[in-house]
N, C-alpha and C positions, 0 to 999 in steps of 0.2 A: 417471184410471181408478178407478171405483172397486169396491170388494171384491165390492157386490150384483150387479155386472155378472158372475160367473162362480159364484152359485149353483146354476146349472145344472149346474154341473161333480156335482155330487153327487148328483145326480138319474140311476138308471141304468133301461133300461130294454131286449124287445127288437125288432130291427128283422128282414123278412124277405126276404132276394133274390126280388125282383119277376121283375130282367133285368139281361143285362151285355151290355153293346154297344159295338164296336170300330169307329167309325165314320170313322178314319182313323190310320195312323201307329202311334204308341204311345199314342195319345189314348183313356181309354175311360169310359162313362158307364153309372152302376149306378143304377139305382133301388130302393128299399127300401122294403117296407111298414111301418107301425111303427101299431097300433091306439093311440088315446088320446095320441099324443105330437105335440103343437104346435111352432111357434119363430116365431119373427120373420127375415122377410125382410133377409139379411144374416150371420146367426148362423152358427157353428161349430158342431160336438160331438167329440168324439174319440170311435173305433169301435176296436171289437177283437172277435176270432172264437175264443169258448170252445169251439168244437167242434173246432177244425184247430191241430194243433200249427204254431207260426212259430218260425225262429230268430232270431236276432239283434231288432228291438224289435217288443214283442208288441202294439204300437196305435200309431194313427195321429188325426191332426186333420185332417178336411176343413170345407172351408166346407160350405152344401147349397146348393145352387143353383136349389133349385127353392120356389116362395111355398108357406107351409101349405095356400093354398085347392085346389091342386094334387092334396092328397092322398095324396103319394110325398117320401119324399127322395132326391132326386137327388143324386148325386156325380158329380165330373168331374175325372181325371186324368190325369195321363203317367206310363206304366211308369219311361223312360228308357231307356237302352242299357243297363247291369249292372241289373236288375225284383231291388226287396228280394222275400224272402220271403214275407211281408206282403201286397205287391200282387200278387205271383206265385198266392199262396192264393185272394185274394179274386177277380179276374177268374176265376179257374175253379170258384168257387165255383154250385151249381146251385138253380133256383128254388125257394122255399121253405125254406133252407136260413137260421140265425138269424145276427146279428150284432150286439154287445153296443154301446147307444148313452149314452154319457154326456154328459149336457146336452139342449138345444144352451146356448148362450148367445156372449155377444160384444158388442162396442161396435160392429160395421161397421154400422150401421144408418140410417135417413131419419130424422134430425132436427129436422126439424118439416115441416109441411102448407105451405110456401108458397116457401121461397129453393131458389134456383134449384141444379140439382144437377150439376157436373162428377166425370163415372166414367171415369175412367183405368184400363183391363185389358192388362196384359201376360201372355202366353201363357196357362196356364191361370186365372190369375187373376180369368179374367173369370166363374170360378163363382159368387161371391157377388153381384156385378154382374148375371146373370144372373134371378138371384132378386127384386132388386129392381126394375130392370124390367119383369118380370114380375107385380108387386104391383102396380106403376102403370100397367097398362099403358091403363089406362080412363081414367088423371087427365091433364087436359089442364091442371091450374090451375097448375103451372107447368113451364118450362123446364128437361130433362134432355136434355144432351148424354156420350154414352158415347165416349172414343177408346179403340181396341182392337189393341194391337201387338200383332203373331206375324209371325214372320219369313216363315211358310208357311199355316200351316193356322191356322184360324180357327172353335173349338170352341162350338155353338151358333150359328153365325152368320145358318143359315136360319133359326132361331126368335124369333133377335132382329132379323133384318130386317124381318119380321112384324110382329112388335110395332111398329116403330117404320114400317112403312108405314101403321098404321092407327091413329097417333098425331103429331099434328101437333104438340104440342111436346115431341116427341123429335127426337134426331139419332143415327145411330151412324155414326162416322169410322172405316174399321178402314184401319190404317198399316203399313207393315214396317222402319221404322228411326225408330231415334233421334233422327235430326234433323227427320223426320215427326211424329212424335208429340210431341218437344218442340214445335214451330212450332204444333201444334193447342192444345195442353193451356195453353200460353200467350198462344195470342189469344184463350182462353176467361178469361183470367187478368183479361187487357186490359180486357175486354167485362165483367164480371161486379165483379171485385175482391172486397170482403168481402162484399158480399153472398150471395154462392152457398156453399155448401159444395163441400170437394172432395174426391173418395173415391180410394184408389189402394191397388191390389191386384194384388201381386206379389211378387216376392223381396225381401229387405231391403235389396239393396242397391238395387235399381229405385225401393223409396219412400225411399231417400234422396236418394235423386241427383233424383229427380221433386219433395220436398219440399225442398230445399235451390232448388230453381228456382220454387215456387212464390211460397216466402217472398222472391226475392231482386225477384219480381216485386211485392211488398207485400201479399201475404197474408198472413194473421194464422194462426198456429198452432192456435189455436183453430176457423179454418174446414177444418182438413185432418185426414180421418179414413182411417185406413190398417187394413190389413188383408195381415199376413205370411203368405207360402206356410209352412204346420206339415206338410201333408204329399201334398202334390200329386199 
């Protein structure tokens, strides 16, 4: 990783509650206008709300889930059972209303124009998957298969079946267990080897246990690019 990769972090700028929408569960999806401000499909930024006092920590890192040409940055996440502060503010947060965006920036990104791409999404994870996706969703030159565990609900799922009904070489697998989603992510393993890059986005422990199986299958460390839950 290198230093240039998180330039963006210094880069502050603001964004504006477009919409917040609870489309299932504790699942919720914000979109944010932000005039003049770019990223690359994949990328993070940490957000924080100078207008609404938070206690306990006053910013958060989401992936954006949605491609620049979009227009919006979209976010996508789960309250949980004890909602901090922070996400307690921001979902009741009302349109037009600011939110301070530093960056974006990030390594989760499409590595080159042609090897083939395995996306691994467990629960909310599949934000930044999302995004990219979404960036490709015109490119047929080569082969992206997304596998997508949730135990139950399945965030974006109409938009990304879309996508990938009107793309023939995509695939999206969405799984509900372990032993599901290892047996997919593994016979992409099989089929692909170093060739393809592999992306996996989740909790830190999901991309260990998912890269400890990657490499046992002889992938090479260098084909696996992960992307940690900062603040879901």
């Amino acid at each position: 990783m290198k230093i240039t990769d998180f330039k963006g972090i210094f880069k502050k700028t603001y964004a504006y509650i477009e919409s917040v929408d609870n489309p299932f569960g504790d699942y919720y999806v914000i979109k944010l206008k932000a005039q003049g401000l770019s990223w690359t499909s994949g990328e993070h930024a940490i957000f924080s709300l100078p207008d609404h006092k938070v206690t306990g920590k006053k910013w958060r890192a989401f992936s954006i889930a949605s491609s620049n040409h979009e227009g919006v940055i979209t976010l996508g996440m789960r309250t949980g059972e004890k909602i901090s502060s922070f996400k307690d503010t921001l979902i009741h947060m009302k349109k037009g209303e600011r939110v301070q965006v530093r960056g974006p920036f990030g390594w989760f990104k499409v590595m080159d124009n042609k090897a083939p791409m395995v996306m691994i999404a467990s629960g909310v994870g599949i934000t930044p998957i999302r995004a990219i996706m979404k960036s490709l969703e015109n490119d047929e030159s080569r082969p992206l298969h997304t596998v997508y565990s949730s135990r139950k609900d399945y965030l974006f799922s109409g938009e990304l079946e879309e996508i990938v009904a009107k793309n023939q070489s995509m695939e999206l697998i969405k799984t509900t267990s372990r032993d599901a989603t290892s047996d997919e992510y593994k016979r992409l393993a099989k089929l692909y080897g170093n060739e393809a890059y592999y992306y996996i986005s989740g909790s830190m422990q999901v991309i260990k246990s998912i890269k400890d199986a990657l490499t046992k299958e002889g992938v090479k460390k260098n084909r696996i690019i992960n992307d940690p839950f900062f603040g879901y």
